[in-house]
Backbone as CSV, one residue per row, in Angstrom:
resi,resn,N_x,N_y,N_z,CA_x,CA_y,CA_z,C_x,C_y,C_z
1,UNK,16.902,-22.401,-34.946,15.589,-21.845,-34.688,14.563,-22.400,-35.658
2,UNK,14.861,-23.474,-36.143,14.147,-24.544,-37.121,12.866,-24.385,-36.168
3,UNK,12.613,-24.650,-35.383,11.642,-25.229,-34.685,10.054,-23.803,-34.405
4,UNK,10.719,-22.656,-34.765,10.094,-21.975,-34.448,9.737,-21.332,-36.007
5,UNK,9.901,-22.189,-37.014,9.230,-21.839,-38.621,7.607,-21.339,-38.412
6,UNK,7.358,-22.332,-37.696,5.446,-22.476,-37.819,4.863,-21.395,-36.963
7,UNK,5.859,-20.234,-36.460,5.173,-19.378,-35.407,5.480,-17.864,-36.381
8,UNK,4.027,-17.362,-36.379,3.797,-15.978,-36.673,5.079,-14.990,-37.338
9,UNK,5.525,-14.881,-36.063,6.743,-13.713,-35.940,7.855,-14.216,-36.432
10,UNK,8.610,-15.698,-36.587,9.545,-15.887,-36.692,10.572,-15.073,-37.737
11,UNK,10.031,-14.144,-38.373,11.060,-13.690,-39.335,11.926,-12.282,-37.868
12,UNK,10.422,-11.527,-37.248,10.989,-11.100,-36.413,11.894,-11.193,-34.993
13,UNK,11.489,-12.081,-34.823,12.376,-12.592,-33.659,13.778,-13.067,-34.452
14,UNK,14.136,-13.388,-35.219,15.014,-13.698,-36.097,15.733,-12.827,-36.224
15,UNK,15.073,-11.358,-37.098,15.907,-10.196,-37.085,16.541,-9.544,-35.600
16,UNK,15.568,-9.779,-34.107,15.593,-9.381,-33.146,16.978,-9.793,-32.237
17,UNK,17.004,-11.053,-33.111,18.579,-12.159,-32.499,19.702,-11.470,-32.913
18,UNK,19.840,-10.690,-34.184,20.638,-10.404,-34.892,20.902,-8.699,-34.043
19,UNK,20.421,-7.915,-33.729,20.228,-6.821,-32.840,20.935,-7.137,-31.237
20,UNK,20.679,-8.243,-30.876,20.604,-7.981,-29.416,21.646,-8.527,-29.224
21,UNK,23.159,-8.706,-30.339,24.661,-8.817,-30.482,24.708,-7.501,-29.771
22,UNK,24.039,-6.133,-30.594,25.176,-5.054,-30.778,25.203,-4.691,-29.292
23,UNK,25.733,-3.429,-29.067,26.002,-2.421,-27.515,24.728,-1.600,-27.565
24,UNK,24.486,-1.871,-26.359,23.052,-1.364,-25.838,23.398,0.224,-26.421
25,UNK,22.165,0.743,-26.826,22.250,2.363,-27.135,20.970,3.221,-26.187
26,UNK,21.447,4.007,-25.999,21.128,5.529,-25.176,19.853,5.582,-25.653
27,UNK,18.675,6.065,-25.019,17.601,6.597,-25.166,17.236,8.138,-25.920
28,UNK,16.980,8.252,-26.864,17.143,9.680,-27.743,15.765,10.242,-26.658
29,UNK,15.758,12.008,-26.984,14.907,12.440,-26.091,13.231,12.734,-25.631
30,UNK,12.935,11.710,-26.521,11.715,10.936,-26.790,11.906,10.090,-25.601
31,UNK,12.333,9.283,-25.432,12.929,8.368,-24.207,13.278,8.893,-23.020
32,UNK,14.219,10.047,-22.575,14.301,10.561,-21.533,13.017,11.837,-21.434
33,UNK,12.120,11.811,-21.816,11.040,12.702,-21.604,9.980,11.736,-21.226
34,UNK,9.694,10.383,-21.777,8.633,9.661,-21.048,9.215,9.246,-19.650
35,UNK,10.427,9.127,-19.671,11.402,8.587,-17.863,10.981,9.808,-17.124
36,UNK,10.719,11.097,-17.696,11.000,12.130,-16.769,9.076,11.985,-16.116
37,UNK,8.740,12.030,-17.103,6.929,11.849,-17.083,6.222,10.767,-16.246
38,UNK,7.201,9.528,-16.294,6.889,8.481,-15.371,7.122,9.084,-14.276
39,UNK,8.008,9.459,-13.833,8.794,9.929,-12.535,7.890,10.653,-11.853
40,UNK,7.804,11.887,-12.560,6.866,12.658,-11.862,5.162,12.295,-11.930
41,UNK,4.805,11.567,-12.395,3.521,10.931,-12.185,3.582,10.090,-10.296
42,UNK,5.106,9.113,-10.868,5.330,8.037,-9.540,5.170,9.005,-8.191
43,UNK,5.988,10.069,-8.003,6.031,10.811,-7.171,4.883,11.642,-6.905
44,UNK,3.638,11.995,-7.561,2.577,12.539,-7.393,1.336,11.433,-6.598
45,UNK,1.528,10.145,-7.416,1.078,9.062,-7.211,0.982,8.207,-5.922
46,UNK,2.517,8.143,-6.103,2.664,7.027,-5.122,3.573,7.392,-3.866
47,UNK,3.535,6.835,-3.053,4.537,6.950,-1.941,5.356,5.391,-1.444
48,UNK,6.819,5.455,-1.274,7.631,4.188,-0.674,7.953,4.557,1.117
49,UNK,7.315,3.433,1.997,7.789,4.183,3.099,8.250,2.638,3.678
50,UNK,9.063,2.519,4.877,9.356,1.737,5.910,8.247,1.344,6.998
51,UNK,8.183,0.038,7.186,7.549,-0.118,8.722,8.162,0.231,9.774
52,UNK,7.965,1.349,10.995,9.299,1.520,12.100,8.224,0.561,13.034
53,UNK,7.322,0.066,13.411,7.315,-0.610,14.389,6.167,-2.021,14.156
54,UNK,6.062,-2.386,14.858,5.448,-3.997,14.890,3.981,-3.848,15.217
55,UNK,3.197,-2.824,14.941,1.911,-2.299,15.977,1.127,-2.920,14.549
56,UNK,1.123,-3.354,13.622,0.719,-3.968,12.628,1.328,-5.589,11.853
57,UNK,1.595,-5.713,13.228,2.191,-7.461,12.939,0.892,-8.550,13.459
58,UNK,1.278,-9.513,12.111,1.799,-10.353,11.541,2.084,-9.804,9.780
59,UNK,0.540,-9.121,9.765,0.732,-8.536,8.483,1.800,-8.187,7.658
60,UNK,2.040,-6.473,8.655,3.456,-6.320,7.921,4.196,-5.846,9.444
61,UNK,5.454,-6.298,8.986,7.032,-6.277,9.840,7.467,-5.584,9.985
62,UNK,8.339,-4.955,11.130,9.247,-4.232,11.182,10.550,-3.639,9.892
63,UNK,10.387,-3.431,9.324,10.921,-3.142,8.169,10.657,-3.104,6.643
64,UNK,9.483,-3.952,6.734,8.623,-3.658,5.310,8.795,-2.713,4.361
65,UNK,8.641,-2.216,3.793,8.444,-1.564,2.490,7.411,-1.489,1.842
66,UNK,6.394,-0.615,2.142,5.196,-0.267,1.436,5.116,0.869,0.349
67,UNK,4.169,0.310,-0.874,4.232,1.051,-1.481,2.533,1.687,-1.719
68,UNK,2.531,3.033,-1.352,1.319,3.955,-0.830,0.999,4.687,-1.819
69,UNK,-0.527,4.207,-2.757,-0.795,4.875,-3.554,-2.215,6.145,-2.914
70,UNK,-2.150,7.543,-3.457,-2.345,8.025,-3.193,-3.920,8.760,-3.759
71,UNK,-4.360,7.786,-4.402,-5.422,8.640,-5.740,-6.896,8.281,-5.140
72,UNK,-7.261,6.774,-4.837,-7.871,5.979,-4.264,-9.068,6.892,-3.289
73,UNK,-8.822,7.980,-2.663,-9.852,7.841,-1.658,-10.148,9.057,-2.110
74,UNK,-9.442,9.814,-3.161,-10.035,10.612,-3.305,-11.273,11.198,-4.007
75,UNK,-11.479,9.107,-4.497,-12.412,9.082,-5.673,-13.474,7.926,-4.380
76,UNK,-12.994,7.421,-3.853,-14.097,6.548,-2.660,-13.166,6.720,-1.113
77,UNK,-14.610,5.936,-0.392,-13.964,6.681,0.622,-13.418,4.924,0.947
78,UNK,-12.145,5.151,2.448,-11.704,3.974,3.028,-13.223,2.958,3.572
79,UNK,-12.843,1.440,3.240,-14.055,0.446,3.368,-13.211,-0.142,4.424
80,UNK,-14.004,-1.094,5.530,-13.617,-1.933,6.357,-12.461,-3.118,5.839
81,UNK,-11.652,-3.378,6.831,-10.476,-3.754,5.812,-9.138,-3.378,5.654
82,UNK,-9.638,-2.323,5.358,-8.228,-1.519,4.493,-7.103,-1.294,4.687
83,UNK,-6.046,-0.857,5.120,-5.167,-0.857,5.525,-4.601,0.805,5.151
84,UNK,-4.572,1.720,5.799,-4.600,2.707,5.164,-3.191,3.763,6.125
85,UNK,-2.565,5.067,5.692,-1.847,5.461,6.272,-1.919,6.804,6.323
86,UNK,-1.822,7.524,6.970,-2.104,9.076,7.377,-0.987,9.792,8.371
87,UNK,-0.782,11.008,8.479,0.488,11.369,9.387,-0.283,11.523,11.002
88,UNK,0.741,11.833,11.464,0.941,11.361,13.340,0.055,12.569,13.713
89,UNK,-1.136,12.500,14.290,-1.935,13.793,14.763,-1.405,14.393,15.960
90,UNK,-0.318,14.036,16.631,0.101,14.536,17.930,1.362,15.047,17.440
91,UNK,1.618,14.692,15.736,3.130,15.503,15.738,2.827,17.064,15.297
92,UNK,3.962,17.761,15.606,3.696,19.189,15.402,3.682,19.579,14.175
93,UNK,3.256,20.589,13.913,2.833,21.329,12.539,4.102,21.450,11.407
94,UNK,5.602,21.816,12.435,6.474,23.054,12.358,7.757,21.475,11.780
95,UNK,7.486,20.396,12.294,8.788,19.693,12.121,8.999,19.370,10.148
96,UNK,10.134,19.135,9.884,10.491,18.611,8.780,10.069,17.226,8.886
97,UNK,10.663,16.602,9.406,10.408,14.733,9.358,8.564,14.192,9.656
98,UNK,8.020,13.849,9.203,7.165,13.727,9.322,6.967,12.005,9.349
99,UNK,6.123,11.980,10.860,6.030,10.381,10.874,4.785,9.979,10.450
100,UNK,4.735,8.409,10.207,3.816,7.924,9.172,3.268,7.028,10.193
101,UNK,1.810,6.872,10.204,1.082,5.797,10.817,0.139,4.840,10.127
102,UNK,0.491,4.032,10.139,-0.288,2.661,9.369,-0.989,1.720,10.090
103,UNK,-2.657,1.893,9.905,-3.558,1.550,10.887,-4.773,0.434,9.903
104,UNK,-5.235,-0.315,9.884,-6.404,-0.962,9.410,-7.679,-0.358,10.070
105,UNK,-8.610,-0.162,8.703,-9.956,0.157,8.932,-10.819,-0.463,9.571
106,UNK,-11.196,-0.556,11.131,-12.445,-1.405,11.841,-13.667,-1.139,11.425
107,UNK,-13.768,0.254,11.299,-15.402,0.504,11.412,-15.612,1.901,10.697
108,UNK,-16.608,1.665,10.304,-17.197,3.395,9.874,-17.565,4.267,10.434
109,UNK,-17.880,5.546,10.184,-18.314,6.831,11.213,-19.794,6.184,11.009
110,UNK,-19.889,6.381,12.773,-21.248,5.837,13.360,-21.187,4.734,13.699
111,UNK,-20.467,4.183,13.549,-20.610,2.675,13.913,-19.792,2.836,15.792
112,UNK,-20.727,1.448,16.675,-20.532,1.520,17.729,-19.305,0.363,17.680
113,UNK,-18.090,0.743,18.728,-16.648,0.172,18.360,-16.345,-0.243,20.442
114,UNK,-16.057,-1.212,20.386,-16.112,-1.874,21.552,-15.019,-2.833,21.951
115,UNK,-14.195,-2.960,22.924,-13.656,-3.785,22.975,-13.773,-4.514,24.317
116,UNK,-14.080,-6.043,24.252,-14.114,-6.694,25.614,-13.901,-7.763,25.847
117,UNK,-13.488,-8.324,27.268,-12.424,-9.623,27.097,-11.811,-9.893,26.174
118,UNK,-11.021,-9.361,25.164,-10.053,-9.333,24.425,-10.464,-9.296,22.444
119,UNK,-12.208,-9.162,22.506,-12.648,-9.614,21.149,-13.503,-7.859,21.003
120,UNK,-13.073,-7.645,19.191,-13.930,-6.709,18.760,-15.167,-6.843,18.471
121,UNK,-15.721,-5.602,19.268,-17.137,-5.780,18.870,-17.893,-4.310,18.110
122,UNK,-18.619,-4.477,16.959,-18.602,-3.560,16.141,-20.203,-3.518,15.779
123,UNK,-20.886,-2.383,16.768,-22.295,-2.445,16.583,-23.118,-3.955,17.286
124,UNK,-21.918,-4.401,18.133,-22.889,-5.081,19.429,-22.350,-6.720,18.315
125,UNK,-22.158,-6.630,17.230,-21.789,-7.819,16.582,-20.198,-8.316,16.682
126,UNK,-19.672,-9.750,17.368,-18.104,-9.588,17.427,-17.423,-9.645,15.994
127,UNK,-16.060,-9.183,16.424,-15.657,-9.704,15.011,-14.393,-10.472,14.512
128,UNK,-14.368,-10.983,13.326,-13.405,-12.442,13.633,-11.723,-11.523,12.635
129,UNK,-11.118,-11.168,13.669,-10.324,-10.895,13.445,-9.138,-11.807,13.333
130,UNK,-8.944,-12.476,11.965,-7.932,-13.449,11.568,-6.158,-12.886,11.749
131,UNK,-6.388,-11.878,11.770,-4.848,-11.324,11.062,-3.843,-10.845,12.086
132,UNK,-4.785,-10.625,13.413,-3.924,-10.325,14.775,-3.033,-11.188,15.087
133,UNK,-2.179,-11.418,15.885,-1.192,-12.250,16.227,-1.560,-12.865,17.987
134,UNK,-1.619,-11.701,18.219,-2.540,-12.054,19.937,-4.201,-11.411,20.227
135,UNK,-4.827,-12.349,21.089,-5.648,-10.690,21.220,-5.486,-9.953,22.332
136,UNK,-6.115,-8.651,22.474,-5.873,-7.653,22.975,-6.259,-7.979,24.447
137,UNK,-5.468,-7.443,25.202,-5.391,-8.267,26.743,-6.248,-6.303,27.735
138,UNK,-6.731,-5.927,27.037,-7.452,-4.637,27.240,-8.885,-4.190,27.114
139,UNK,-9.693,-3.537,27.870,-11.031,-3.492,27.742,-11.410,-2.209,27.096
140,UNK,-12.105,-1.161,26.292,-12.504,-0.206,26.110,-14.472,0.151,26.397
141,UNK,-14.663,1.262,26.622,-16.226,1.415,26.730,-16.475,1.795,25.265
142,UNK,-17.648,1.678,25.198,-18.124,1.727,23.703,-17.856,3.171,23.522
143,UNK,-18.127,3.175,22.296,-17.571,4.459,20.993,-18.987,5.602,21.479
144,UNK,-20.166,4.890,22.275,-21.423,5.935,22.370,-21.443,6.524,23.856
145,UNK,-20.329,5.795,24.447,-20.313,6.867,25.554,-19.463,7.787,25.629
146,UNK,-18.838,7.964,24.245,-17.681,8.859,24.274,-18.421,10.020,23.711
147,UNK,-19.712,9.833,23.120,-20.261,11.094,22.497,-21.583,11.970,23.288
């Protein structure tokens, strides 16, 4: 370790070589109290879920693994873009399993939302949707005759 004379730390990394012989040791409970603290932060925080279907492909896949943080909107709201996830409004109140839907943000409240010959149109402007895989072979009437 000649080579590493001219660097700062070398006395420590030195002593550090000499340590990382022995048998790993146990975390005293200083250590299992910040694991417990992470944990329950992660779980307040964040959410890990599965993709079950392809209604968001190319992006993400049938099986993905997302990891869903939870703090975000409660401080701003969702921007165009986004990619965001919320539970199933047609599932019932009463079930245990609760399914997950993962949808991208088109447009904002108020905004006029349109779909025709196969391109979005958002306030009469189209829009260049890179990330689809096909486009939509379906027509909708605008978002202002629904109100």
């Amino acid at each position: 370790m000649s080579f590493l004379r001219p660097f700062m730390l070398y006395s420590t990394l030195r002593w550090m070589t000499c340590l990382s012989w022995g048998f790993p040791r146990w975390p005293g409970f200083d250590g299992l109290l910040r694991c417990l603290v992470v944990l329950i932060l992660w779980s307040m925080y964040l959410e890990i879920h599965f993709i079950p279907s392809s209604s968001m492909y190319p992006t993400l896949r049938i099986g993905d693994r997302i990891l869903v943080e939870k703090v975000s909107y409660y401080i701003r709201n969702p921007s165009i873009d986004d990619i965001i996830t919320f539970r199933d409004p047609t599932q019932q109140s009463g079930r245990r399993e609760e399914n997950l839907v993962v949808k991208r943000v088109v447009a904002k409240a108020g905004d006029m939302v349109e779909v025709c010959e196969g391109c979005l149109y958002v306030n009469g402007v189209a829009q260049d949707e890179r990330f689809l895989a096909e486009r939509p072979t379906y027509t909708t009437k605008s978002t202002d005759d629904w109100v």
